[in-house]
C-alpha positions in Angstrom: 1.4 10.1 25.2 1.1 12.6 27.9 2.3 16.5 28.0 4.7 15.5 30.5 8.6 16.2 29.4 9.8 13.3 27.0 13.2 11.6 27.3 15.1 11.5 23.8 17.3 8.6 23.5 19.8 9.1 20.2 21.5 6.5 18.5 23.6 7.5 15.9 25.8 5.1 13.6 26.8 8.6 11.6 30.3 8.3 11.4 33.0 10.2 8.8 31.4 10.4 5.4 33.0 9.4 2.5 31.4 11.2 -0.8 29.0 9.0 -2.2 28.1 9.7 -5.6 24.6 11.5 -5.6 21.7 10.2 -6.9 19.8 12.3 -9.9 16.8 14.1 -9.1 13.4 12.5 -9.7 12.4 12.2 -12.8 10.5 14.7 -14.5 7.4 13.2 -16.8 5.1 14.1 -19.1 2.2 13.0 -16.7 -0.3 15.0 -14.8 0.6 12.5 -11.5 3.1 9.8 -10.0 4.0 7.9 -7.1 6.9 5.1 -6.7 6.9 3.7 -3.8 8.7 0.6 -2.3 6.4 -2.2 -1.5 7.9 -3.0 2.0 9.3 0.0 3.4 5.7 1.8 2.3 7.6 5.0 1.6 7.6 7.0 -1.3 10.5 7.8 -3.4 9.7 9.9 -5.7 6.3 11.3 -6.7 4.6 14.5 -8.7 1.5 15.7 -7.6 0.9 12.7 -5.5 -2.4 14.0 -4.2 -4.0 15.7 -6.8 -7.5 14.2 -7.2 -7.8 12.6 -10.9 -10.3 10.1 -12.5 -8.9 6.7 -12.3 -10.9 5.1 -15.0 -10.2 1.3 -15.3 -7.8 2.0 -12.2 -11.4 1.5 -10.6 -11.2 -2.1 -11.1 -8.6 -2.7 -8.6 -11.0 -2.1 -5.9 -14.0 -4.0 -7.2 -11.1 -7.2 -7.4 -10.1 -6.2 -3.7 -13.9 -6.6 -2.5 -14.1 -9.3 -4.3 -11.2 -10.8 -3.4 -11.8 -10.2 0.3 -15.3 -11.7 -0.1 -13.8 -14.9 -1.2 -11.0 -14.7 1.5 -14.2 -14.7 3.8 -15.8 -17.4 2.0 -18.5 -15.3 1.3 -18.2 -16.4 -2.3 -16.3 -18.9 -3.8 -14.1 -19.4 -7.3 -16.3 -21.7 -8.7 -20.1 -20.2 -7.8 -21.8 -18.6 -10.5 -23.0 -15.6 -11.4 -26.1 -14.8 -13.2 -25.4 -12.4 -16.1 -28.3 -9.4 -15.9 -29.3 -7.2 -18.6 -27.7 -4.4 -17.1 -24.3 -6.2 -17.1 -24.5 -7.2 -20.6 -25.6 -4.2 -21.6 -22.2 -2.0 -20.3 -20.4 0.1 -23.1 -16.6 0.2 -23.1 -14.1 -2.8 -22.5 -15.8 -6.1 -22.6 -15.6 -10.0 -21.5 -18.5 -10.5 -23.8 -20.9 -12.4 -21.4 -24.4 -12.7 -22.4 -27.5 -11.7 -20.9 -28.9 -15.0 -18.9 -25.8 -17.0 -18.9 -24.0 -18.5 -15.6 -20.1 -17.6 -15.4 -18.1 -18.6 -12.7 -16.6 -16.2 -10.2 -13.2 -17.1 -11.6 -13.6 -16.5 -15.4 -15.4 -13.2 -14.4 -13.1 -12.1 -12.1 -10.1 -13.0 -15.1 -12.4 -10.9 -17.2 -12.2 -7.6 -15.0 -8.3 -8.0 -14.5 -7.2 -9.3 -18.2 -9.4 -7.6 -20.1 -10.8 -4.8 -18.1 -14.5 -5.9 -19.3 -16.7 -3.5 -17.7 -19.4 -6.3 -18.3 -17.6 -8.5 -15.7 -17.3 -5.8 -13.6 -20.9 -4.8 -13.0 -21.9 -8.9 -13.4 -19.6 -9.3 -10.2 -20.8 -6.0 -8.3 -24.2 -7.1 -9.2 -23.5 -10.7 -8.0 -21.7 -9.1 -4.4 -24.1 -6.5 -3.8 -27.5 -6.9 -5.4 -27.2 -4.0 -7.3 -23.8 -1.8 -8.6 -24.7 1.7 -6.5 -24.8 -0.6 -3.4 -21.2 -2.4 -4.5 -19.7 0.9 -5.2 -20.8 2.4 -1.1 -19.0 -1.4 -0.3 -16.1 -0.1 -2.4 -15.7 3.3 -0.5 -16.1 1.3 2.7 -12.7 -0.9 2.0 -11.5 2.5 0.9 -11.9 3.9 4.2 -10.5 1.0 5.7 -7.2 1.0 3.7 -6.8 4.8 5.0 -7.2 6.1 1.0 -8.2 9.7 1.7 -8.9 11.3 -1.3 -10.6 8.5 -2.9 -13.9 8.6 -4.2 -16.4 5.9 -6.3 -19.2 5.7 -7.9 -18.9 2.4 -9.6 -17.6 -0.5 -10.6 -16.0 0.0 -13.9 -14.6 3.4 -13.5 -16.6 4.7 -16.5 -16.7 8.4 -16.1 -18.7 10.5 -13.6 -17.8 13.5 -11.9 -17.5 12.5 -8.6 -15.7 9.1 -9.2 -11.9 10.4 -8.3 -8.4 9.2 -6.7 -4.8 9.9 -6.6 -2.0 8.2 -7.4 -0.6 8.1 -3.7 -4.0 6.7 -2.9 -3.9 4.1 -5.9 0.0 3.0 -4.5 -1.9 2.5 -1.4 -4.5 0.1 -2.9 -1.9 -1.6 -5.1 0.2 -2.4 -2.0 -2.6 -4.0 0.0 -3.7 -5.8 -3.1 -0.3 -7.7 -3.2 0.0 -7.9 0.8 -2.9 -9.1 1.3 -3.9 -11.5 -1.1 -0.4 -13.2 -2.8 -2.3 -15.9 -4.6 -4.9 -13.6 -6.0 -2.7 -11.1 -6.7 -1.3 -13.7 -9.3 -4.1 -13.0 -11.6 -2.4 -9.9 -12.6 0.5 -11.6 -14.4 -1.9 -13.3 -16.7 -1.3 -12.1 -20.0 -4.1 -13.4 -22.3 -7.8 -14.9 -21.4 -9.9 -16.4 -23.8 -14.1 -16.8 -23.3 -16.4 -17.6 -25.7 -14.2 -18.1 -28.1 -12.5 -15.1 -27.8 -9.0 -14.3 -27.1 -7.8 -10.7 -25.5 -4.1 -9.9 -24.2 -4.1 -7.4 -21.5 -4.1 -3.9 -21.5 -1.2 -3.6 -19.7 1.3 -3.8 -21.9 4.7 -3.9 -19.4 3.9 -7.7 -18.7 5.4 -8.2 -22.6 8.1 -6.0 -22.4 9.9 -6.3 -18.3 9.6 -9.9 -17.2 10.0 -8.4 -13.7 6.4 -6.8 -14.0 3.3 -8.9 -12.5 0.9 -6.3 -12.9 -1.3 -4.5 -12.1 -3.9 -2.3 -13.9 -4.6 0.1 -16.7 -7.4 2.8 -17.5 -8.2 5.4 -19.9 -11.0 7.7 -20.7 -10.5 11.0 -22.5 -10.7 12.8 -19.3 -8.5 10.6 -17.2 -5.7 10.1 -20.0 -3.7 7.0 -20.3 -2.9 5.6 -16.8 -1.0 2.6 -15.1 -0.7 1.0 -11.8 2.2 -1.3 -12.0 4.4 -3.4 -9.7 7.9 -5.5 -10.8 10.3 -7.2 -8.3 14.1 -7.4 -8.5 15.2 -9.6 -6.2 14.2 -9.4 -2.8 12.7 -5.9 -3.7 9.6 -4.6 -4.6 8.6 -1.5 -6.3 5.5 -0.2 -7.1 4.5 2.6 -9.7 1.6 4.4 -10.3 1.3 7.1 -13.6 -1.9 9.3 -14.0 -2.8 11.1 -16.8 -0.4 10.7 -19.7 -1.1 11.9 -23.0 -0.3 8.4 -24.8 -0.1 4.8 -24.1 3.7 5.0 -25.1 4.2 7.7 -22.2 2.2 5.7 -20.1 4.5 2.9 -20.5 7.7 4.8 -20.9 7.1 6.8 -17.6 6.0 3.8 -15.6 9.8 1.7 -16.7 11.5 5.1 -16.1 10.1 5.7 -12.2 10.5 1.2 -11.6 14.0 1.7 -12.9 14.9 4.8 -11.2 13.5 3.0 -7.9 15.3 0.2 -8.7 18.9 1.5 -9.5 19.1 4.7 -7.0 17.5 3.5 -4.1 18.4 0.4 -1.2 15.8 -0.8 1.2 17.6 -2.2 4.6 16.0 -4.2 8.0 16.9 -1.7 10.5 15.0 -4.2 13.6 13.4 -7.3 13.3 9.5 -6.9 15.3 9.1 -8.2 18.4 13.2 -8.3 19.1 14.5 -5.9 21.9 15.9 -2.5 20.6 17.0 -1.1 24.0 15.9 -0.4 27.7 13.6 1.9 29.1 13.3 3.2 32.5 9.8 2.1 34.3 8.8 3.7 37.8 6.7 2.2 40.5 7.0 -1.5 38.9 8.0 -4.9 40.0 11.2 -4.0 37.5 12.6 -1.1 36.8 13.6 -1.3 33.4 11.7 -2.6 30.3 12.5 -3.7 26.8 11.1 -1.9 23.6 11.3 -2.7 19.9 8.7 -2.6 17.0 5.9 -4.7 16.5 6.8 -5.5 13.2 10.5 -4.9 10.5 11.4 -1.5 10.8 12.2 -1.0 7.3 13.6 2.1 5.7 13.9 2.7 2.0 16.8 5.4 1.3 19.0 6.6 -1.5 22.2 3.8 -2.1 24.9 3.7 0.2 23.2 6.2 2.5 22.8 3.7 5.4 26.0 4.8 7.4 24.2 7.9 8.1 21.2 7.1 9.7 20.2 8.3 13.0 17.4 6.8 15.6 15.6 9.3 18.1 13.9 7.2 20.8 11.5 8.9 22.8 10.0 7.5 25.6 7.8 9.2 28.4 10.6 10.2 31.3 7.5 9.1 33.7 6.5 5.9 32.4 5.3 4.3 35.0 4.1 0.4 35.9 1.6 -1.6 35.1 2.8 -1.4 31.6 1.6 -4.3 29.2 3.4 -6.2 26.7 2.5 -4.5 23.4 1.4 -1.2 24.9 2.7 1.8 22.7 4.9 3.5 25.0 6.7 6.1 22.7 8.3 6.4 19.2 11.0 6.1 17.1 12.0 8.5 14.2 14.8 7.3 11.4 16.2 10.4 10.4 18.7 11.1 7.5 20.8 14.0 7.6 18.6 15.0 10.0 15.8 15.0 8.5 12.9 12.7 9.8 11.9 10.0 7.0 10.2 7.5 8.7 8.3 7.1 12.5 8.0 4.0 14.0 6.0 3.7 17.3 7.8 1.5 19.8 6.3 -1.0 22.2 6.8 -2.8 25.2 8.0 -6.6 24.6 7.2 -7.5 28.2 4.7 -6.7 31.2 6.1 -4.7 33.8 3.6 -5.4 36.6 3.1 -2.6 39.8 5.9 -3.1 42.2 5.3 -2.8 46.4 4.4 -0.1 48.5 7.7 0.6 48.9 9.0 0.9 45.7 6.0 3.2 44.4 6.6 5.2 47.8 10.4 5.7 46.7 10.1 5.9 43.0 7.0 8.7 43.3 10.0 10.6 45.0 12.3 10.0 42.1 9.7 11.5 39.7 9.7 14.4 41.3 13.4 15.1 40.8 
């Protein structure tokens, strides 16, 4: 966008306001961090500490599954290859799969390992098996964290096993869950599983809101004594999804308590509503020294808002477009932006596009319309 002056274009569908009942604050938890945040809309609707950097222990896991998912989504590797089990692998204290030293496991019984049980055995067998070696997996891991914008994420390795600079936060983990699930739906099914059995040995998962909401379908725990008991889970409703992230609680129980409390205060106090469907016209702009003098905007993909219940009478949209946009102007370019405000306060920005190109009119018309500017 240039410095030039901007031309705000409100629509408002406020009208008179009949009193809704309020929704209660958020809630207040024994944890040292949470996020909720709905799975379309991307916003967050309630949080604590949201980026206050915090080991993640077993949390770790869900970005040596996203590398390794996106590895297989490359057909780098595939299910059914196998991995040879090193010494180092085997040899990993904490959670385990139980693989032994010198075996061959395929990629999909290890990669049930590192979800179901949280073995950190799997974990550095797959790194190892990626990478070459774990320190090299875990520079891959910060990579894809860069990628997925997490900011104030940090690791170290594969299994989240402590070490002082190994760190995330539980906006940054919401982030990570999101894009798990967005980005890999059939993988992301792994999550749901609630038992896996190798070597003759059965283990449930550790993430014990798959037994008790059968709207849950994952995602991760973790615990170490400095990280506390943590959870990244997701549940859907309907056509919504919701997910919920809780760092640092003092026991499994408030781990498990806090997560159903923030997934049903999403839930039950808060509506997500389609406010423009991408690609489809929203309105008119004006366009100067083109072969048209108008173009059509809109979003390049659902502008979705997630807001408290019956709130949606009194949005607001603030289009604003450069007041000198001026032709050749190409379909898709980003010619200005949209905020959804709520009682006038912004909550979301869209930028807005053009749907169609506006090519450079005649002499004439660029002549006349450079006079126009000027007005």
């Amino acid at each position: 966008m240039t410095k030039r002056l901007l031309t705000i274009f409100l629509c408002s569908v406020f009208v008179t306001v009949v009193q809704a009942s309020p929704i209660p604050p958020a809630p207040n938890l024994n944890v040292k961090a949470y996020v909720i945040m709905d799975f379309d809309s991307k916003m967050i609707l309630a949080s604590s500490n949201k980026d206050l950097t915090l080991p993640p222990a077993s949390i770790t896991k869900m970005m040596t599954a996203y590398v390794a998912f996106t590895e297989l989504k490359e057909n780098n590797i595939s299910l059914d290859e196998e991995i040879l089990v090193s010494k180092k692998a085997w040899k990993t204290g904490g959670s385990k799969m139980f693989i032994e030293v010198g075996k061959k496991i395929k990629v999909r019984d290890i990669l049930q390992g590192v979800i179901t049980v949280s073995g950190n055995d799997a974990s550095v067998a797959l790194a190892e098996h990626i990478s070459g070696d774990e320190k090299t997996f875990a520079t891959y891991m910060n990579q894809m964290a860069s990628n997925l914008g997490l900011k104030n994420t940090n690791y170290t390795n594969a299994t989240g096993l402590p070490n002082d600079s190994l760190y995330t936060t539980a906006e940054d983990i919401s982030l990570l869950s999101s894009a798990l699930i967005e980005e890999f739906p059939d993988l992301y099914k792994l999550y749901s599983t609630k038992s896996f059995q190798f070597n003759d040995i059965k283990q449930y998962s550790r993430n014990k809101l798959l037994f008790i909401d059968d709207n849950v379908d994952g995602i991760k725990t973790g615990f170490t004594k400095a990280a506390g008991y943590c959870l990244a889970s997701s549940a859907k409703r309907g056509n919504r999804r919701l997910i919920a992230v809780v760092m640092g609680a003092p026991t499994p129980e408030v781990r498990i308590q806090a997560s159903r409390t923030l997934l049903e205060y999403g839930f039950r106090f808060f509506e997500t509503h389609t406010l423009f469907k991408g690609n489809t016209p929203i309105s008119t702009a004006r366009v100067f020294s083109g072969e048209e003098t108008e173009i059509k905007f809109g979003v390049t993909e659902d502008a979705m808002v997630t807001i408290p219940r019956r709130q949606k009478k009194n949005l607001k949209y603030e289009y604003i477009i450069d007041r000198q946009l001026t032709a050749p102007v190409k379909q898709n370019q980003t010619i200005g932006f949209m905020h959804i405000k709520l009682k006038d306060k912004i909550i979301h920005t869209y930028k807005l596009t053009a749907l169609e190109d506006v090519n450079q009119g005649s002499l004439y018309r660029r002549t006349v319309d450079s006079l126009l500017m000027d007005l």
